[in-house]
Structures are given as C-alpha cells and as structure tokens.
C-alpha positions in Angstrom: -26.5 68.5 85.4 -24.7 65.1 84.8 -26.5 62.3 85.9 -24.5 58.6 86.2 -26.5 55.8 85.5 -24.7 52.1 86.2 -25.8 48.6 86.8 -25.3 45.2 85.0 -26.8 44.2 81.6 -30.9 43.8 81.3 -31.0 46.1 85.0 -33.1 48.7 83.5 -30.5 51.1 83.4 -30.6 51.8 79.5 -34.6 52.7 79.9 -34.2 55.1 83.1 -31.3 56.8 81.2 -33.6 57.7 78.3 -36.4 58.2 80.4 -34.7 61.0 82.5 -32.7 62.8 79.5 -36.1 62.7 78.1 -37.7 64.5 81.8 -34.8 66.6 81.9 -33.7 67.8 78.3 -30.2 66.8 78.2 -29.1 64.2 75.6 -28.1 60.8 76.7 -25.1 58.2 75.6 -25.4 54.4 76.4 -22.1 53.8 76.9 -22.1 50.2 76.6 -22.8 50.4 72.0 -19.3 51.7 72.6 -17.8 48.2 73.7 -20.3 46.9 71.7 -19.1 48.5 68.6 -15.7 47.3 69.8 -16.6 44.1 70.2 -18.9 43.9 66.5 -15.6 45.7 64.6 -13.7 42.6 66.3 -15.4 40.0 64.6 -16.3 42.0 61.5 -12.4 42.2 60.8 -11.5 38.3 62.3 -10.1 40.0 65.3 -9.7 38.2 68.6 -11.7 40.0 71.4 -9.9 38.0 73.9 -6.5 39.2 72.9 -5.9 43.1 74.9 -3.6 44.1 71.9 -5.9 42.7 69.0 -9.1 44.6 70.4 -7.7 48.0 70.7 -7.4 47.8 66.7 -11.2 47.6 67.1 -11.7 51.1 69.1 -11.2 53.1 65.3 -14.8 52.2 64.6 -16.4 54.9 62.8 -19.5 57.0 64.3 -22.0 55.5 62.0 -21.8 51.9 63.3 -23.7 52.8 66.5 -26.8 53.3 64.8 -26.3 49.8 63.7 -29.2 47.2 65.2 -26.8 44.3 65.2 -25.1 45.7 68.5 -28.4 45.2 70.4 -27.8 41.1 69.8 -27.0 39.3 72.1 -24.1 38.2 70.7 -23.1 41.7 70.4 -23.4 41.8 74.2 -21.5 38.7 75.1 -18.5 40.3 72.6 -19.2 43.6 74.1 -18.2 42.1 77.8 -15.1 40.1 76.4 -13.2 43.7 75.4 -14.6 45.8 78.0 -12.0 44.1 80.3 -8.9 45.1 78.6 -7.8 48.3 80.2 -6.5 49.5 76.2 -10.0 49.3 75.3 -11.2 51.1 78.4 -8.4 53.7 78.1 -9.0 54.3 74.0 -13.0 54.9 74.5 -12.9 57.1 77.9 -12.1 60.7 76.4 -15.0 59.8 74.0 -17.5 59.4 77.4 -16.3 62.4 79.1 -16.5 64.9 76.6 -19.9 63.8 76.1 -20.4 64.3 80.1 -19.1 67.5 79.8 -21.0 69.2 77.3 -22.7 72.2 78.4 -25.8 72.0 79.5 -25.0 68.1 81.3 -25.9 64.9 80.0 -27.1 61.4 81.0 -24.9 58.0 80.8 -25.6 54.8 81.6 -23.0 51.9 82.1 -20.7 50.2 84.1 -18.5 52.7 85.3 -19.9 56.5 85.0 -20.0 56.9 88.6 -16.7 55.9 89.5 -14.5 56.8 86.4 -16.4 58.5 83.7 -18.1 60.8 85.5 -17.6 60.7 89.6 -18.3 64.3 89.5 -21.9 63.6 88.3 -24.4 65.3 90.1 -26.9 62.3 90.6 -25.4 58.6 90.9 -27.8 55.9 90.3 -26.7 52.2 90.7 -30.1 50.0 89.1 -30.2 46.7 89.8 -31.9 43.2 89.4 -32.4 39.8 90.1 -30.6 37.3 87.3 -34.4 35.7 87.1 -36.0 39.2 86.3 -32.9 40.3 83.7 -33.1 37.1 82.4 -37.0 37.0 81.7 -36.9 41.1 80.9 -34.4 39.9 77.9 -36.4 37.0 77.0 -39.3 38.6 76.1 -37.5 41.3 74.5 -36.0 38.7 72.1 -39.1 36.7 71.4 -40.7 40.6 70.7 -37.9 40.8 68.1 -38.9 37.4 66.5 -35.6 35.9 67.9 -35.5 32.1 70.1 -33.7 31.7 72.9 -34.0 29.0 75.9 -34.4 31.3 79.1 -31.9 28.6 81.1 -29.1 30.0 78.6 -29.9 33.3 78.7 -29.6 33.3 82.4 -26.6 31.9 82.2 -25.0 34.2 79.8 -26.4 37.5 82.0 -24.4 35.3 85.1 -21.5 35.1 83.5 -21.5 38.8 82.5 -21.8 40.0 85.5 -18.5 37.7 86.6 -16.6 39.4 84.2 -18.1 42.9 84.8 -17.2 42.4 88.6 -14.3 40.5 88.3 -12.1 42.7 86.0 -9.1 44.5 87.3 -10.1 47.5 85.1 -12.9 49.8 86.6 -15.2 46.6 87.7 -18.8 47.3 87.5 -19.4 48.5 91.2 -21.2 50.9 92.9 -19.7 54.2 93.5 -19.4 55.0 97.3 -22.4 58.2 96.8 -24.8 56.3 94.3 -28.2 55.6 94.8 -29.2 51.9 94.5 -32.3 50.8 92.9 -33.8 47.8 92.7 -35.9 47.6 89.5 -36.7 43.5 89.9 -40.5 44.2 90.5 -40.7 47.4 88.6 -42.5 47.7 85.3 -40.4 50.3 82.7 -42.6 53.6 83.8 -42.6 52.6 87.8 -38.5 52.2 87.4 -38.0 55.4 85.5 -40.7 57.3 88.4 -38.5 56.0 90.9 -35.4 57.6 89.7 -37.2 60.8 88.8 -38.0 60.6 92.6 -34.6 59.9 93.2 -33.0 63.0 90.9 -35.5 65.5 92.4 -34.3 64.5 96.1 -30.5 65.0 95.0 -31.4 68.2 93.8 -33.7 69.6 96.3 -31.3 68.7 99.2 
C-alpha cells in the first residue's frame, strides 16, 4: 500500500506520515530533507541555490547527511524551497522517491508532489492543510521548544512566501492531485490530525 501525503510546510503532513507508517508498518520517507539536503550541500560548498545549473551539483549529497539536525532549520527550509523549483533538481532526486514508493510491501511519503508525480498511483492521496496563522504559530513553538527565537510576524511571512514559490513553480507546483483527500489540520492537535487520516485510509480501503 502506498499512501501519498502532500501539503505545504508546517501543515502537519510530516506528523500524519509517521503516524500512519507507524499504524500501518511500512517505512516512511519525508521527501522534503531531500531538497533540504540540496539546499544545505549548496551553501556548505558556496553554491548558489538560485542558479538551476549550480544546484544540481548539490543533488550528489551523500546518504548520511539526512540524519543531519541542521536540515530541520529554518534556514534549511527557506534553502530547501529556493532548489526545489529547478526542474534539474526535481528530475536528479525523483528515481530516489520512487524506488522508495515501490518497495515491496508499500511505503508512506509526504511532500509536495507524491500524489501527482512521485507516486499518482498511490493507493490513498492525502492533501493536509492549514491556515498561515496556525503553521505559523505550530512552527513557533516548535522553535522556542528547541531553544531557538524567532518573531512569529517573520515566521509567517517566510511560510507565505513558501507557499508562493511552492505554487507558483512551473515544475510539479505543490497542488492537490485531482483523487486526494483534503484535510484541514488548522484546529487539530498532532493525535486528532493523525485519527483523521487513519479514518481517511480505512475508508479508501474499505470502499
């Protein structure tokens, strides 16, 4: 069983993957440490994440560096959505997602684009979502839990300008694929959001 998980950054997405590779035994990939790795490599090495020849010198990142805490940062983030919209990038990291979707026995992903290029054959589409004032307040207190200080004005910001790109990019734009099933985590806590897609997965299945 391959589920697809999408949605835009702080959506909850990352949490309900785990939480149903966890319900259903089948390992999970969060696609987005990929471009984040991209995106680190590219200022580790003085490369220009802007530039779509530069950043697909950054894709030869070894295994290893997405165990690395540093791509959770925000900064990592920002970076992460500056690459992801060269289609070199996006073309040098996709047989890396979908042999991990097609490993027997299924798998779980969550990004921008599972449901519509990664993996459209996925048996359950999800598509979470959330207000910019609930992303921007779920990553605020994520950061202040981590001992980091941010102003919740910029943070907002940044998560609006994120999902600009993400929609606005030529290459696989973060949308909903036509079969998904929205949901809209924005007054869910992390165990009510994961329920609901639990709820969501069983229905796919039973029908």
């Amino acid at each position: 069983m391959i589920i697809a998980v999408d949605g835009p950054t702080a959506s909850g997405k990352g949490t309900i993957a785990r939480g149903l590779a966890a319900r259903y035994g089948v390992p999970h990939l969060d696609t987005g440490l990929l471009y984040r790795a991209v995106g680190f490599a590219c200022a580790a090495r003085g490369i220009d994440p802007d530039d779509p020849a530069q950043a697909v010198q950054a894709c030869d990142f070894a295994d290893s560096l997405l165990a690395d805490p540093e791509l959770r940062s925000e900064a990592s983030g920002g970076l992460a959505s500056r690459v992801s919209i060269h289609p070199g990038v996006r073309r040098a990291l996709f047989d890396r997602q979908r042999a991990f979707a097609g490993q027997p026995g299924g798998a779980v992903l969550d990004g921008r684009d599972i449901g519509t290029v990664i993996a459209p054959e996925a048996d359950v589409k999800l598509f979470v979502i959330a207000s910019v004032d609930a992303r921007a307040a779920r990553r605020h207190r994520e950061m202040l839990g981590q001992g980091r200080q941010a102003a919740l004005a910029d943070i907002a910001a940044d998560i609006a300008a994120r999902d600009a790109r993400d929609t606005g990019r030529k290459d696989a734009p973060l949308v909903a694929a036509a079969d998904a099933v929205v949901l809209d985590t924005s007054a869910l806590g992390p165990d009510e959001a994961i329920a609901a897609a639990v709820a969501i997965v069983e229905a796919k299945r039973a029908g």
